[in-house]
VMD Tcl script that draws the C-alpha trace (Angstrom):
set ca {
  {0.00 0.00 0.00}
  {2.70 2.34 0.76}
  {4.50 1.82 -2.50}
  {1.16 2.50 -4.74}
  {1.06 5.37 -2.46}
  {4.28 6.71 -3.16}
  {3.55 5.80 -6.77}
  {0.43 8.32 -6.99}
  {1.56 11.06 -5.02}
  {4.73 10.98 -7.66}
  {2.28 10.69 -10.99}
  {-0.09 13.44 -9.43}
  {3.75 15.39 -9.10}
  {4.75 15.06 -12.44}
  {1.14 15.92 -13.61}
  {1.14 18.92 -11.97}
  {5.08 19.72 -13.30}
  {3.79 18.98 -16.96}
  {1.05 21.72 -16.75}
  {3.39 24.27 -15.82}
  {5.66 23.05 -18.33}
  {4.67 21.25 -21.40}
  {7.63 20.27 -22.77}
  {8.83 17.99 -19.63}
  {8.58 14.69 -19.85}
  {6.87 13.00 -16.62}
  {9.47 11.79 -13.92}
  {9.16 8.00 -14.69}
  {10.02 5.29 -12.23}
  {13.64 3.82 -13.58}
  {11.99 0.21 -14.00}
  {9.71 1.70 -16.51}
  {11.87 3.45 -19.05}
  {13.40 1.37 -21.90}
  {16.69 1.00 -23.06}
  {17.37 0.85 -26.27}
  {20.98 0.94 -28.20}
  {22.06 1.81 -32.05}
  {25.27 1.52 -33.48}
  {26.29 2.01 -37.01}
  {27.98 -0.16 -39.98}
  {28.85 -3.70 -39.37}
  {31.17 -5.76 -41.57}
  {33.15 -7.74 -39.59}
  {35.56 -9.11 -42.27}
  {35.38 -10.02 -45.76}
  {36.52 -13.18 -47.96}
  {35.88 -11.29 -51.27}
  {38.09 -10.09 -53.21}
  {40.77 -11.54 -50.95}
  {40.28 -12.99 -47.82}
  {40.86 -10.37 -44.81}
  {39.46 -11.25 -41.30}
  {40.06 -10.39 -38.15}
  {41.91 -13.05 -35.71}
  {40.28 -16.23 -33.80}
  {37.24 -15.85 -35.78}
  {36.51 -12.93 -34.96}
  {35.98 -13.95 -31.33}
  {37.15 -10.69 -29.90}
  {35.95 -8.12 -32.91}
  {32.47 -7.44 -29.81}
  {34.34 -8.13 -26.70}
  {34.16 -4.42 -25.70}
  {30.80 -3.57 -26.71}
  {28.59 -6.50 -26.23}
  {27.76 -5.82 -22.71}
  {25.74 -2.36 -24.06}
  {23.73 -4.45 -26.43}
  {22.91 -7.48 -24.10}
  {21.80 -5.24 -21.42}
  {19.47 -3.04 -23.68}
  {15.73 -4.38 -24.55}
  {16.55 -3.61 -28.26}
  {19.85 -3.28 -29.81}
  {20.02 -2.19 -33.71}
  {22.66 -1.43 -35.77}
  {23.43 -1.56 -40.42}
  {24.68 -4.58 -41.83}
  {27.21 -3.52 -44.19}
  {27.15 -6.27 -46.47}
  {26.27 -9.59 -47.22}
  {26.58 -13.22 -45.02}
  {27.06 -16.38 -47.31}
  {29.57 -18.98 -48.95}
  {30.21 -18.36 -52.84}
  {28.04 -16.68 -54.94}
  {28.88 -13.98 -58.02}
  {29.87 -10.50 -57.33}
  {27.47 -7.58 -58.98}
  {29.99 -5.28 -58.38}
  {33.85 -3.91 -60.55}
  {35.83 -3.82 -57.36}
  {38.66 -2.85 -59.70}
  {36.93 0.94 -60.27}
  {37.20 3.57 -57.58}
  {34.65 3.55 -54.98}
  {33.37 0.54 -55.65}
  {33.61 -1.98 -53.15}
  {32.02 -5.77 -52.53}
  {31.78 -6.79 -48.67}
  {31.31 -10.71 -48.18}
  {31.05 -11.78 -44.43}
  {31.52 -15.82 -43.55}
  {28.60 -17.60 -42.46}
  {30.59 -18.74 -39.65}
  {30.97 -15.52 -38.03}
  {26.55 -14.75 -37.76}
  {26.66 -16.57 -34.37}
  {28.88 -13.38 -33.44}
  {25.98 -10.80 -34.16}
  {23.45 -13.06 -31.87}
  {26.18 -13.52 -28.65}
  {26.97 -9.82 -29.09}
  {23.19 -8.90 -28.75}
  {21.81 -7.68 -31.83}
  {17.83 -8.14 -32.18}
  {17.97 -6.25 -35.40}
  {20.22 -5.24 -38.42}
  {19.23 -2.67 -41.30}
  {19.73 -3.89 -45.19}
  {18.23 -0.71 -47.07}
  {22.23 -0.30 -47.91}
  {24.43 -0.34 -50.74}
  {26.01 -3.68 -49.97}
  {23.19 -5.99 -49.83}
  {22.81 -6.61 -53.24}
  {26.86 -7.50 -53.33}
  {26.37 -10.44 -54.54}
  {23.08 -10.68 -55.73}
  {19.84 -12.74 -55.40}
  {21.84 -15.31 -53.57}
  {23.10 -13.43 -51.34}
  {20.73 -11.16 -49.99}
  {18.61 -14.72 -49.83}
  {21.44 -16.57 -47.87}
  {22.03 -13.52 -45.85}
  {18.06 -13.38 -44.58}
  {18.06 -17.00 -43.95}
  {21.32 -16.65 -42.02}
  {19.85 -13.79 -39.81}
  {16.41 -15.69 -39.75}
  {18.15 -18.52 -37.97}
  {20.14 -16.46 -35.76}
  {17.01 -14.86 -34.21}
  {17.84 -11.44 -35.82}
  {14.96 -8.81 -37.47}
  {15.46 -6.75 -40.78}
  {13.92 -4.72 -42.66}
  {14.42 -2.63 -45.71}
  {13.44 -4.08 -48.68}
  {10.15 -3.85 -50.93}
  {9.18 -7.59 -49.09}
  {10.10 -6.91 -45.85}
  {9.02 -3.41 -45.22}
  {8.64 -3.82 -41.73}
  {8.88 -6.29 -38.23}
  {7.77 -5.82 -34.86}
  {10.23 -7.59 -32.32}
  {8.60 -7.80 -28.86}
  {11.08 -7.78 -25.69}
  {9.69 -7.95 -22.10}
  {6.19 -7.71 -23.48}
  {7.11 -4.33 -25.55}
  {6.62 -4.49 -28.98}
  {9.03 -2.75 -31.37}
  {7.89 -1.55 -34.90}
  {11.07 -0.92 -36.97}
  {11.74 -0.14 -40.35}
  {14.33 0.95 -42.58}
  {15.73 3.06 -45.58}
  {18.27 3.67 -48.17}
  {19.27 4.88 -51.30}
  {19.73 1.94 -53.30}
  {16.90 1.10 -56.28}
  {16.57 -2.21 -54.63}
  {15.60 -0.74 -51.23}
  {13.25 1.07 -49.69}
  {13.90 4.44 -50.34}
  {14.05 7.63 -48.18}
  {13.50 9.42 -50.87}
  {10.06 8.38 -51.69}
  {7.90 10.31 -49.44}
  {4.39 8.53 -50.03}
  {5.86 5.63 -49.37}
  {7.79 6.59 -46.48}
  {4.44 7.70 -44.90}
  {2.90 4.94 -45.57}
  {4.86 2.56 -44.17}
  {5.50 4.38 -41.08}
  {1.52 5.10 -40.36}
  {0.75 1.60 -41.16}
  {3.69 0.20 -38.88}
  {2.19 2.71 -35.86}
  {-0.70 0.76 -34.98}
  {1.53 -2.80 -34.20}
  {3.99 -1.52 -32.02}
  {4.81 0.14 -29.08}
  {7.57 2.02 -30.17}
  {8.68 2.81 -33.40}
  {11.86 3.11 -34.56}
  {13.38 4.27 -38.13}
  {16.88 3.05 -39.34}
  {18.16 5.03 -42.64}
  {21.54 4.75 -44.69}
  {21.84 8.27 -46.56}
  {23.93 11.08 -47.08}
  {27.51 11.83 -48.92}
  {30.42 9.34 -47.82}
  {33.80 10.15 -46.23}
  {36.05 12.08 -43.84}
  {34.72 15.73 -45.61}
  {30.63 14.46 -44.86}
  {30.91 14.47 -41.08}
  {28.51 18.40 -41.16}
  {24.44 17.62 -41.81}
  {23.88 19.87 -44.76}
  {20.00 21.63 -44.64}
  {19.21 20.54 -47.88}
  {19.63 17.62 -50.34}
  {23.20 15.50 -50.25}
  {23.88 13.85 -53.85}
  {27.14 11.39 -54.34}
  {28.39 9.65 -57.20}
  {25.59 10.99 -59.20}
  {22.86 9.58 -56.39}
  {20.11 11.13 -54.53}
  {21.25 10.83 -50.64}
  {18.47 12.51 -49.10}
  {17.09 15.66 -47.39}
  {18.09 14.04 -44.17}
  {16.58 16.66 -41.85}
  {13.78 16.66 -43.38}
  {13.23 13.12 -43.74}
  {13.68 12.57 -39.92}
  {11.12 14.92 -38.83}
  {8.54 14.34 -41.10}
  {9.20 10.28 -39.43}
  {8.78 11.25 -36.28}
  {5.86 13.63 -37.43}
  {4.21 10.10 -38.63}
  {4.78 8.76 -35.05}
  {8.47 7.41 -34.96}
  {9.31 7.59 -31.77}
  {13.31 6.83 -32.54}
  {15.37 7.51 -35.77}
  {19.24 6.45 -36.31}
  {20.74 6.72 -39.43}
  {23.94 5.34 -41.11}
  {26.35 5.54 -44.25}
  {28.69 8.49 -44.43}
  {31.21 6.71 -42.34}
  {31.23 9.47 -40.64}
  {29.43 10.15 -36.98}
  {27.17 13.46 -37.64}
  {25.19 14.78 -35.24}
  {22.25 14.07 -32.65}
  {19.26 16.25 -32.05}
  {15.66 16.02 -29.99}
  {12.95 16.99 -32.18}
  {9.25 16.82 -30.41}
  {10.84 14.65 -27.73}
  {12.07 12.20 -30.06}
  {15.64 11.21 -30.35}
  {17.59 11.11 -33.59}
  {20.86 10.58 -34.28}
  {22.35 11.40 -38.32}
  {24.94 9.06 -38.47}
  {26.03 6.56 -36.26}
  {29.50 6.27 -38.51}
  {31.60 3.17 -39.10}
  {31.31 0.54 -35.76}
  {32.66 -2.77 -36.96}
  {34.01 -2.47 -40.58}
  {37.38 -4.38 -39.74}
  {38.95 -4.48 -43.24}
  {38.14 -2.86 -46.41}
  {37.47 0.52 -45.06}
  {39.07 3.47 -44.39}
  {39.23 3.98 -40.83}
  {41.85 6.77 -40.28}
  {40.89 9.80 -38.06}
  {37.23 10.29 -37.56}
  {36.69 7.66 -40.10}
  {37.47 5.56 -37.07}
  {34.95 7.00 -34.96}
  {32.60 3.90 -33.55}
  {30.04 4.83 -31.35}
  {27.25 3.23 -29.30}
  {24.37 5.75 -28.81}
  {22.25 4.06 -25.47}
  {18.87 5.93 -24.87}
  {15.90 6.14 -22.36}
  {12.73 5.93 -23.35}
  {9.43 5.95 -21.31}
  {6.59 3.66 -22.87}
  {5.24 6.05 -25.02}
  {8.41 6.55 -26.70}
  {9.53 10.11 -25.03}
  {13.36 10.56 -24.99}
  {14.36 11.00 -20.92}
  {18.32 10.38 -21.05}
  {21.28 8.91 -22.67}
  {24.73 8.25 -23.79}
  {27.30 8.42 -26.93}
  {29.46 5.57 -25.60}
  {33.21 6.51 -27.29}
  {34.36 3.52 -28.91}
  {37.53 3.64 -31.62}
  {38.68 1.39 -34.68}
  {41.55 0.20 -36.09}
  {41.90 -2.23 -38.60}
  {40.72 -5.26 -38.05}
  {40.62 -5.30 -34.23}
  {36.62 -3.97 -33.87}
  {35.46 -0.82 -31.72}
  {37.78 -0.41 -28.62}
  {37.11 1.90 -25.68}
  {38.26 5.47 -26.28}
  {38.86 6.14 -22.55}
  {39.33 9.98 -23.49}
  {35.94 10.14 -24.69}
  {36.76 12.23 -27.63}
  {34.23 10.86 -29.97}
  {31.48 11.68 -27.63}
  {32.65 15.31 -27.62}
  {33.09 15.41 -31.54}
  {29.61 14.28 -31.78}
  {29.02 17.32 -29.41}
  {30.51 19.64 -31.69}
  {28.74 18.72 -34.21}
  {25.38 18.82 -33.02}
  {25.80 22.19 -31.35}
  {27.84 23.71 -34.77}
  {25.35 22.07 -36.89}
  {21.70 22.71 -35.02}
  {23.38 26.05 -34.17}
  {23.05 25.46 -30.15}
  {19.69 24.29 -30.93}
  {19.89 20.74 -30.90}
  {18.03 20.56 -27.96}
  {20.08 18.43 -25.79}
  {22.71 18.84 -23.53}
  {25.77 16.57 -23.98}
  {28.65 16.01 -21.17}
  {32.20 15.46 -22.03}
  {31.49 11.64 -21.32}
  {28.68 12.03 -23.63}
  {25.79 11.85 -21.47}
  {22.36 13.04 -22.93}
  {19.73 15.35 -21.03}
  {17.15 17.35 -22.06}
  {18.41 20.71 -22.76}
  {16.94 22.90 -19.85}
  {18.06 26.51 -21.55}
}
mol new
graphics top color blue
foreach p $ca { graphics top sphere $p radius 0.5 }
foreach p [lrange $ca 0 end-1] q [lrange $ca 1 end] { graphics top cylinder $p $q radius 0.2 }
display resetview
């Protein structure tokens, strides 16, 4: 009796704060919030055109991470390529910026022990090597336990944790996938997906690529000749149609995070475990783990940019200094213009910006 007590007198509390101020979010009990955690591009060694992976099997390539994803009731992150055994490349790897990504089937029991309940292929690497291996790869994650989305027949999944049900879905660039850039059927998609879930959260892979790409332009991003998005405006109008999360991917670059209507998202979640093939010097290295609160209708009520480094073939390692949380920092407050709503510690913690 004295706990449902306690419980009222706090809900009547946070009533009363929220009519004096509309834009706070209720003070929620910590056993009620839920955690969920985002990384970006995963490609944890490749046997195409040459074999390159990372030592004992890749055993270690999670070791420093996989704690943030176990402990989180959904964990997310891109898969930056394909899983299978054989099959024909559709790509020149000989011509400049062209690049084929072939992961062992062997190493899928990595993404399961390391946590992942859900991997984005709206990408430019899931049709490396074709029909067979976009099929292989789904049947691969399919065993493993593991959701995607991001393609014109699988638009969507709902992956229930603890009796929460999470609506994702996802979007790239690609003719093959789902794109960003098609408005009615990004709205679409997200108002049908609203009504099956609990929470709703949008993966994208957009934008221009590389070291120069780490700033969030305002308007449209085009590379190699392609359409990459109105990014900004393609996140808000998502969380407009009731997303109540959106992470995106594919600059290899970390951009920046914002709050928009309560609603985290975060631009570009950079490279996290690309451990050959890629270029991974300076912030190209940058591998972060982005850990947010969320109560149960979806309203953002902390976080963290967990710092996490690369270098070739070894997998994200901690960055004790922290320094890719406070480039993150920069840009969100150079980029949103101090607007970005939140507030974000050297360690990277995420409030609620309160001025």
């Amino acid at each position: 009796m004295r706990r449902t007590l306690t419980t009222l007198l706090l809900a009547l509390a946070s009533l009363t704060a929220l009519a004096q101020n509309p834009t706070q979010v209720p003070e929620q009990e910590p056993d009620s919030l839920l955690t969920v955690a985002m990384c970006g591009d995963i490609m944890m060694g490749t046997t195409y055109p040459t074999v390159r992976l990372p030592q004992n099997d890749g055993a270690d390539i999670f070791a420093d991470v996989a704690d943030l994803f176990r402990q989180a009731d959904l964990a997310a992150g891109n898969l930056e390529g394909v899983i299978c055994e054989g099959g024909t490349c559709t790509k020149n790897t000989g011509k400049a910026n062209n690049y084929a990504f072939r992961m062992p089937e062997s190493y899928a029991h990595l993404l399961t022990d390391a946590g992942f309940d859900y991997l984005n292929l709206a990408n430019n690497h899931t049709n490396d090597f074709g029909a067979f291996g976009l099929q292989r790869t789904r049947q691969i994650l399919e065993e493993q336990g593991i959701a995607y989305t991001g393609l014109p027949d699988c638009e969507t999944a709902v992956v229930e944790r603890g009796g929460v049900r999470y609506g994702i879905c996802s979007f790239g660039h690609n003719s093959y996938t789902l794109k960003h850039t098609d408005t009615a059927s990004v709205t679409r998609i997200v108002t049908g997906l609203r009504p099956q879930c609990d929470i709703l959260v949008v993966s994208f892979h957009g934008g221009a690529e590389g070291s120069k790409q780490s700033h969030l332009p305002d308007g449209t991003e085009t590379y190699l000749g392609e359409n990459r998005g109105n990014l900004r405006a393609f996140a808000h109008r998502c969380v407009d149609l009731g997303a109540d999360i959106v992470f995106g991917h594919g600059p290899h670059v970390t951009r920046a995070v914002e709050l928009y209507k309560d609603r985290i998202i975060a631009y570009s979640l950079g490279n996290f475990c690309t451990t050959f093939g890629v270029n991974l010097a300076g912030v190209n290295g940058y591998a972060p783990v982005l850990v947010v609160r969320i109560d149960r209708e979806g309203r953002f009520v902390d976080g963290r940019i967990h710092s996490f480094i690369q270098t070739q073939g070894t997998g994200p390692k901690l960055d004790a200094s922290d320094k890719v949380a406070q480039h993150m920092r920069s840009l969100s407050l150079t980029d949103f213009r101090g607007h970005c709503g939140l507030d974000i510690s050297d360690n990277g913690t995420l409030t609620r910006k309160t001025r």
